[in-house]
C-alpha positions as CSV (number, residue, x, y, z in Angstrom):
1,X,102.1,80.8,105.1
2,X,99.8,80.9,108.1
3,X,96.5,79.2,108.7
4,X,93.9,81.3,109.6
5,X,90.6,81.5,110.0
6,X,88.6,83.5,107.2
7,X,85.1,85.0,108.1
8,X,83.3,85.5,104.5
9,X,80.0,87.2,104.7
10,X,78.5,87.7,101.1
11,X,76.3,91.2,100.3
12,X,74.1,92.2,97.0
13,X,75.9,94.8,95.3
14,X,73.0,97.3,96.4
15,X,73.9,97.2,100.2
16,X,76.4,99.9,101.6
17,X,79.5,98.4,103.0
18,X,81.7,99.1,105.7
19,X,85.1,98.5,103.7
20,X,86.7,101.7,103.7
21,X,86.0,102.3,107.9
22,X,87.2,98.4,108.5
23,X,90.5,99.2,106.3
24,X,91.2,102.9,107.4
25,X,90.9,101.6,111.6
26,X,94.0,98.7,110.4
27,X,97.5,100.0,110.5
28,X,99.4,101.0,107.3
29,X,101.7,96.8,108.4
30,X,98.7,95.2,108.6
31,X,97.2,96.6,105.3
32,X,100.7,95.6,103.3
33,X,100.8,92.7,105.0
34,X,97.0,91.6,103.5
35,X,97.9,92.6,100.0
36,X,101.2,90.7,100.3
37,X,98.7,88.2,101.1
38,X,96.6,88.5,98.0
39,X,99.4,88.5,95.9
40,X,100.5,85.2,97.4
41,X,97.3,83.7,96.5
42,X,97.1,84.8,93.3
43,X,100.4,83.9,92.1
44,X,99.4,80.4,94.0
45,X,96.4,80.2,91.5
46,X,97.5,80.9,88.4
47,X,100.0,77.6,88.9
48,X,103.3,78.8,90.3
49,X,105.1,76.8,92.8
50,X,107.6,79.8,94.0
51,X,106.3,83.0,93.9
52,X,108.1,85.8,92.1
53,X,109.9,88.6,94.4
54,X,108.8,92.0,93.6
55,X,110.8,93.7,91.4
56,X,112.8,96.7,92.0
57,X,113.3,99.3,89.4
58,X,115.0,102.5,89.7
59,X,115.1,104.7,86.1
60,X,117.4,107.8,86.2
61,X,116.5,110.6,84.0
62,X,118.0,113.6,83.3
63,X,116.0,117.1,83.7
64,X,115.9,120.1,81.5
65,X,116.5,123.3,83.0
66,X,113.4,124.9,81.1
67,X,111.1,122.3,83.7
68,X,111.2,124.5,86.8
């Protein structure tokens, strides 16, 4: 994991934010790579020494010819 270097800035609730405008000017890699991120951390809090891969699931259903 790299180091970086975190900038927290702490607002009341009250205060507009500028979340959505700093999120929407990052590119769609850099947003999955920050909630990869988060994910990383939490599993890293609640105790676990590996973190668990993301699992894949693929369910095949059947349709009925009265859905279209």
């Amino acid at each position: 994991m790299k180091n970086r270097n975190l900038h927290i800035e702490i607002t009341r609730r009250n205060e507009p934010s500028n979340d959505l405008e700093y999120w929407q000017s990052k590119t769609p890699e850099e947003r999955f790579a920050a909630a990869e991120e988060l994910r990383r951390h939490f599993y890293v809090m609640q105790g676990y020494t590996e973190i668990p891969r993301i699992k894949k699931v693929i369910t095949i259903r059947k349709r009925n010819a009265d859905t279209f």
